[in-house]
N, C-alpha and C positions, 0 to 999 in steps of 0.2 A: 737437429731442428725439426719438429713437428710439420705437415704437411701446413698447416692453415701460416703457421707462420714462415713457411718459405713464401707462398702463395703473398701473403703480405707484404714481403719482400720484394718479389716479383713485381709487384702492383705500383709499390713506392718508388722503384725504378724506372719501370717501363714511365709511371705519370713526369717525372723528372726528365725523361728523355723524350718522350712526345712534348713537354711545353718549351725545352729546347728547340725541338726543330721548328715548330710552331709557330717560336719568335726568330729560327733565322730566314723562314721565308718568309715575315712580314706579314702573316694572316689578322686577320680580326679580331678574333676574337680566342687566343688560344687556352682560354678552359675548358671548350671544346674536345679539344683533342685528351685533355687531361682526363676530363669526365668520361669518357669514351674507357678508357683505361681502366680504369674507377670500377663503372657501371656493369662491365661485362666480366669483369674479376672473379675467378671459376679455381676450384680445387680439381676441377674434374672438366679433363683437356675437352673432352667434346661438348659440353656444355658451354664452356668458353669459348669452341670457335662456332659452334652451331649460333650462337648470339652475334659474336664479330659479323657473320656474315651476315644472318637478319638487319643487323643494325647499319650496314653498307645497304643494302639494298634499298630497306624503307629511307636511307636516306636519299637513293640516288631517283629512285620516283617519286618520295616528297618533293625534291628538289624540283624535278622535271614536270609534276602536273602544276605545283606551285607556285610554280613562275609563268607561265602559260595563266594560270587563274589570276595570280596579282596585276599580272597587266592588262587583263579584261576585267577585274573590277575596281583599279584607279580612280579613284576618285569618288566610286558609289559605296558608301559607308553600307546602305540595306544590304548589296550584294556580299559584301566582303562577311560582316553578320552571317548573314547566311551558310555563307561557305566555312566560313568558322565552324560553326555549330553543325554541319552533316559532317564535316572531316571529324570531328569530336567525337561525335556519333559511329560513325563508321568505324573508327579507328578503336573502341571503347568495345563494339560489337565484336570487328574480326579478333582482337585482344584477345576475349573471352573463348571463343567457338573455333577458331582455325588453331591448324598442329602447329602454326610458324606463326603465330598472334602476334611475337614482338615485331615482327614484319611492318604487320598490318597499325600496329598503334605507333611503331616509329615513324612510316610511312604518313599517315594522319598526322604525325604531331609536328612532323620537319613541314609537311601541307602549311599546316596551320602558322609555323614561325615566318612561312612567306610571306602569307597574307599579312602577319601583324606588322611583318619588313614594310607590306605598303600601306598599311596606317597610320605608321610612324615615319619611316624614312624614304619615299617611294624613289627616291633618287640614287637609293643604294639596291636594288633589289638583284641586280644583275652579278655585284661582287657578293650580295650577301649569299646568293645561292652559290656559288663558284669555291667561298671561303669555307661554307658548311661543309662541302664536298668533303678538299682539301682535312678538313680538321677532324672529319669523323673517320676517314681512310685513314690518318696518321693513327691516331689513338686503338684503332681496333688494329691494324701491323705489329705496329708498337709492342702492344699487350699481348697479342699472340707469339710472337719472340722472344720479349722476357716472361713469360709463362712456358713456354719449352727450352729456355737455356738456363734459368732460376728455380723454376716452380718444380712441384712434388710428381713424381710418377718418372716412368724411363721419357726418355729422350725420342718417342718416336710422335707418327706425324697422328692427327685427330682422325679416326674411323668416318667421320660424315658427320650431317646436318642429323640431329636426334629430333624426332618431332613431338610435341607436347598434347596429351588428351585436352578436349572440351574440359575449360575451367567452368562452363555452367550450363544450364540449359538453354534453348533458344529463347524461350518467354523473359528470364533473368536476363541474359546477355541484352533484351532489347531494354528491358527495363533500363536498366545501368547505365547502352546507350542515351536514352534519352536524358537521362539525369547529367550525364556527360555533357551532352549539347548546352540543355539550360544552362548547366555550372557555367561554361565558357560565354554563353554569350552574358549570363550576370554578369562575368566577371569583363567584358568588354564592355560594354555602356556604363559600370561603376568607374571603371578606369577613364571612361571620354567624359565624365558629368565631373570627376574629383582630380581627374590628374595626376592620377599614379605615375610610379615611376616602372621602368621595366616593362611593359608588357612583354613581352618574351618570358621574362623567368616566371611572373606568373602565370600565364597559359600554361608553361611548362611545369609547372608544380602543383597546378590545379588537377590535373587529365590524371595524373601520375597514378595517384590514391584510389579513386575509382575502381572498384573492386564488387564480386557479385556477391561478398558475404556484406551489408550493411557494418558487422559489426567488427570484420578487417577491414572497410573503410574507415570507420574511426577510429581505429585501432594503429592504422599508419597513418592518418593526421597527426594523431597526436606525436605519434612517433616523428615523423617528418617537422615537426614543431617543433621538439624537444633537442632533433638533430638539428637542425638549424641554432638553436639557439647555443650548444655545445660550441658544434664546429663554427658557428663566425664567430662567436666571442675568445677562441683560439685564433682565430686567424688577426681577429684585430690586435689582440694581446701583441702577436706576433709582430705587428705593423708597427703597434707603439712605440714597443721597443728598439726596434731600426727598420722602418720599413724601405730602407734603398740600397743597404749593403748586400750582393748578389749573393755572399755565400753564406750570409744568414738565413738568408728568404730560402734558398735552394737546401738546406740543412733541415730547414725546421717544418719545411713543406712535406721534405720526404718522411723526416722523422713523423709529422701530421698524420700521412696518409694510409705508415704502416700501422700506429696505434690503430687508427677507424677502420682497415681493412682487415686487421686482425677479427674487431667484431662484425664486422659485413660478413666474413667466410665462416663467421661460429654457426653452430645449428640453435640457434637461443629463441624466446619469442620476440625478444626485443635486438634484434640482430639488423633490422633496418635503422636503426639509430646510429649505427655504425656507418652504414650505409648513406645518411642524409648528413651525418657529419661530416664526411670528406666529401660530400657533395658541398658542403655552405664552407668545408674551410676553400676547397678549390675556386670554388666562383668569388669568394672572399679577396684572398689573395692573389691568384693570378689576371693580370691584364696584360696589356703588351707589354711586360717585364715587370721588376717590382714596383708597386703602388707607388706614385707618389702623392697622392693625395688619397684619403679615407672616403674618401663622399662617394666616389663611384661603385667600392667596396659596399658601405651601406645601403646604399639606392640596390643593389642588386640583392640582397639580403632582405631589404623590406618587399621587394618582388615575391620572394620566396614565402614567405611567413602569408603575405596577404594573399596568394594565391589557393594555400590549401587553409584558410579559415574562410573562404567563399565557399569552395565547394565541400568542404566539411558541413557548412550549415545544410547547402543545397542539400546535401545526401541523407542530413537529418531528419530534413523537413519531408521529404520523399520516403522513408523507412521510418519514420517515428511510428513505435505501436498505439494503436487506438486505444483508450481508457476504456478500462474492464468496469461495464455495467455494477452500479455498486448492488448488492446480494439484498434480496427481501430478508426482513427481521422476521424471525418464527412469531 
């Protein structure tokens, strides 16, 4: 077996065995822990756990300065705005320019799902942070043990935390931040005027794409579109057809997750498609056990979709090139 498809293996596993644990201690939200799995899914052990570990961190300070922020801004819709849109920012910046950027943009973006906790449901904010914890430390564990007991390379432990060059310069990194900002707060007052469903997944799927080449930002919209539309129309197919019998849902999720992470670990250009697809089958499929009902699978699917067609425009509109002066007639 080729390295990318043990790795796949790996990944199909470990996500089957984080949303196991996930639903026996009762968590929230365990696609969480699944995505976690998913997201930091690596051929190459130190790039795998140099991510687990960012992605532990930025969650454990998202977690802690934004709950601390949700309960200071309760109630005041401007402030929470606000703070949306510098966590965006911020997190969009250090993304770009720091060696440990996933840090910094997970760190931002768990920020951010605080705050949306107290827009939404301010009366959960204290499990919501406690359950994030819980589900991001399973998923990143999880992955990191079936990636050294499955996955390709010998059996020994990851050399350290690898750090990453500047993806842009400081002028572009703030540009991008800001585009980041606006994107999120469109996309919050379109959601309070129309009544979107999710905000979560689409905050979460808006920030994602944001990127300092304009033309890799549309470049993984489209892709993260296309993924979306692959992997949930798999997961519901799946649902169709028995969405309550445990050892279909548990079959077909794994068999899901190795197809999509097989092209997630390709070197391809379209290798995030792979990537957004077992992201939209996971959030699809998994809730506190299999679906029983379709609507909640949907609504979190249309979170997705409507999230990076906000900030796909934002970033158009912001990088669109100027019309070239038409040319004097000799």
């Amino acid at each position: 077996m080729d390295d990318i498809s043990r790795q796949a293996l790996a990944t199909a596993v470990g996500v089957i065995v984080a949303v196991y644990i996930a639903l026996w201690m009762g968590l929230e939200q365990p696609y969480w822990a699944a995505l976690s799995v998913m997201i930091i899914s690596n051929t190459d052990r130190d790039a795998l756990f140099t991510k687990g570990v960012l992605r532990v961190v930025g969650t454990i300070v998202g977690v802690t300065t934004g709950y601390v922020a949700a309960l200071w801004s309760e109630q005041l819709p401007p402030a929470q705005l606000v703070l949306v849109a510098l966590a965006a920012g911020i997190g969009t910046y250090g993304r770009q320019r720091s060696a440990y950027g996933y840090a910094w943009f997970y760190g931002a973006l768990t920020f951010m799902l605080m705050i949306a906790c107290a827009m939404t449901t301010p009366d959960q904010i204290y499990s919501f942070a406690w359950y994030r914890c819980y589900e991001i430390v399973i998923g990143v564990t999880v992955a990191t043990l079936a990636n050294w007991a499955i996955g390709p390379g010998e059996r020994s432990l990851p050399h350290g935390l690898v750090p990453q060059p500047a993806a842009a310069t400081p002028e572009s990194a703030l540009k991008q931040a800001a585009i980041g900002a606006l994107g999120v707060v469109t996309i919050v007052i379109v959601w309070s005027l129309f009544n979107l469903p999710q905000l979560v997944q689409v905050l979460i799927s808006s920030l994602i794409i944001v990127d300092a080449n304009p033309a890799a930002s549309r470049h993984r919209g489209w892709q993260r579109i296309l993924g979306c539309i692959i992997g949930g129309t798999t997961a519901l197919v799946i649902i169709w057809i028995d969405a309550v019998h445990i050892w279909w849902w548990t079959i077909s999720m794994g068999l899901g997750v190795f197809t999509f992470a097989r092209m997630h670990l390709g070197k391809t250009p379209n290798a995030y498609i792979g990537t957004q697809s077992a992201i939209a089958l996971l959030v699809t499929m998994v809730g506190t056990g299999p679906p029983v009902s379709i609507l909640p699978p949907i609504d979190r699917l249309i979170g997705i979709v409507i999230g990076v067609s906000i900030m796909t425009v934002v970033i158009w509109a912001f990088n669109a090139r100027p019309a070239e002066p038409a040319k004097a007639s000799a």
